[in-house]
C-alpha positions in Angstrom: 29.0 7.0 102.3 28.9 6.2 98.7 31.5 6.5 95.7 29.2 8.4 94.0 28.8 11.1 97.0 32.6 11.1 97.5 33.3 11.9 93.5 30.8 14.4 93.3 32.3 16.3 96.2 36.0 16.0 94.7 34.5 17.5 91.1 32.8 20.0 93.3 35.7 20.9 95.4 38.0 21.2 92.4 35.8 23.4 90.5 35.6 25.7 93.3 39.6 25.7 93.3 39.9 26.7 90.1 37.1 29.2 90.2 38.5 30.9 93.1 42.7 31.0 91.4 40.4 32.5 88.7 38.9 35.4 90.3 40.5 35.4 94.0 38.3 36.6 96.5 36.4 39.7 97.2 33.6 39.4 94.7 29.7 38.9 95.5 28.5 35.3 95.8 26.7 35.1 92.7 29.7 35.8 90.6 30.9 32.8 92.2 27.9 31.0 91.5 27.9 31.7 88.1 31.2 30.4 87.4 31.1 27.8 89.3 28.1 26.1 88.1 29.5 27.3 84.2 32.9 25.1 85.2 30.7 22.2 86.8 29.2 21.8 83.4 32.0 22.1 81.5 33.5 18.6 83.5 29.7 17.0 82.8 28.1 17.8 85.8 24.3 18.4 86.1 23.4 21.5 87.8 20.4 23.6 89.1 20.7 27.2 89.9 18.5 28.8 92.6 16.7 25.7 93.5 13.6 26.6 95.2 13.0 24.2 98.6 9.6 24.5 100.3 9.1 23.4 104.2 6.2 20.3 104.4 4.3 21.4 107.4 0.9 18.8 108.2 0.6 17.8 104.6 1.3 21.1 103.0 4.0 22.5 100.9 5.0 26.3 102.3 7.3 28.0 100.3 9.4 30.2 102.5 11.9 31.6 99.8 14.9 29.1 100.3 17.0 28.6 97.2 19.3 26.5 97.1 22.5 27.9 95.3 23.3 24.9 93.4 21.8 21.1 93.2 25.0 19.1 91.6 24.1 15.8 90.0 20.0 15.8 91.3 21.7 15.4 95.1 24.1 17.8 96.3 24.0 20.6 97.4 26.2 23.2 97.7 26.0 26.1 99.2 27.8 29.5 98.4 29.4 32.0 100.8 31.6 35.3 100.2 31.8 36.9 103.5 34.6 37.2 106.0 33.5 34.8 108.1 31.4 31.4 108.4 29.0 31.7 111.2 26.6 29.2 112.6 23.8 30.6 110.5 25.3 29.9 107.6 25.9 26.5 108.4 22.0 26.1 109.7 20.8 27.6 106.3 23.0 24.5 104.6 21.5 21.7 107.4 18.0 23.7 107.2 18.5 22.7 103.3 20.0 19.2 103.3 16.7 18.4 106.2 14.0 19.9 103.9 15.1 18.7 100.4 15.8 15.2 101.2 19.7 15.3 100.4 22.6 13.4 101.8 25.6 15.7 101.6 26.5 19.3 100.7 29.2 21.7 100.6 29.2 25.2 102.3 32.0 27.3 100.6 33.2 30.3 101.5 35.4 31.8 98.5 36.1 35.2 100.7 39.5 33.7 102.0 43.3 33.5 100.8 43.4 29.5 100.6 40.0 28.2 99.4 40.6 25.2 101.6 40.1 27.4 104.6 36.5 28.1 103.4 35.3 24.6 102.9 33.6 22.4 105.2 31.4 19.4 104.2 28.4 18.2 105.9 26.6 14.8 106.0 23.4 13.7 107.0 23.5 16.8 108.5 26.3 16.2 110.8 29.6 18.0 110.0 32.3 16.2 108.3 
């Protein structure tokens, strides 16, 4: 995987720390959203909010309401979480994603633990990493 891929993910990661020793857990996800994508721009990153991504079904676009929580540098994606628990549904949603927009590598983060680091896991190429 490329350096690019592997810095993004170290911003992204380190962003999420601090947002989390900011406000713990316990808030809703877009709090976290909305601080997180503030900090990513503060360190230069380029990010999209709420990205819409449509399925392509025999030539057509179909939009089926996925958003993607936040596009960082035009190619990855990362995918918020505040709940007690990761299930495999949430980790489908961020595949479902990475599949039907065309990305490499994302992040699902769960900021409703103690230690962030629990509530991380990476995925490429839509296997886990």
């Amino acid at each position: 995987m490329g350096r690019h891929f592997n810095d993004c993910s170290s911003q992204v990661i380190d962003s999420c720390i601090k947002v989390h020793s900011l406000l713990g857990p316990g808030l809703i996800e877009s709090a976290y959203e909305i601080c997180l994508a503030y900090e990513l721009r503060q360190r230069g990153a380029h990010v999209i909010r709420q990205l819409p991504v449509a399925i392509r079904y025999g030539g057509v676009q179909i939009d089926a309401g996925f958003r993607i929580d936040l596009l960082v540098n035009r190619a990855f994606v990362v995918e918020l979480k505040a709940v007690s628990k990761l299930l495999p549904v949430h980790e489908a949603q961020l595949l479902s994603y990475l599949k039907l927009g065309g990305f490499r590598v994302g992040l699902l983060v769960n900021f409703h633990v103690l230690r962030l680091k629990d509530g991380i896991r990476r995925f490429v190429n839509g296997f886990d990493d």
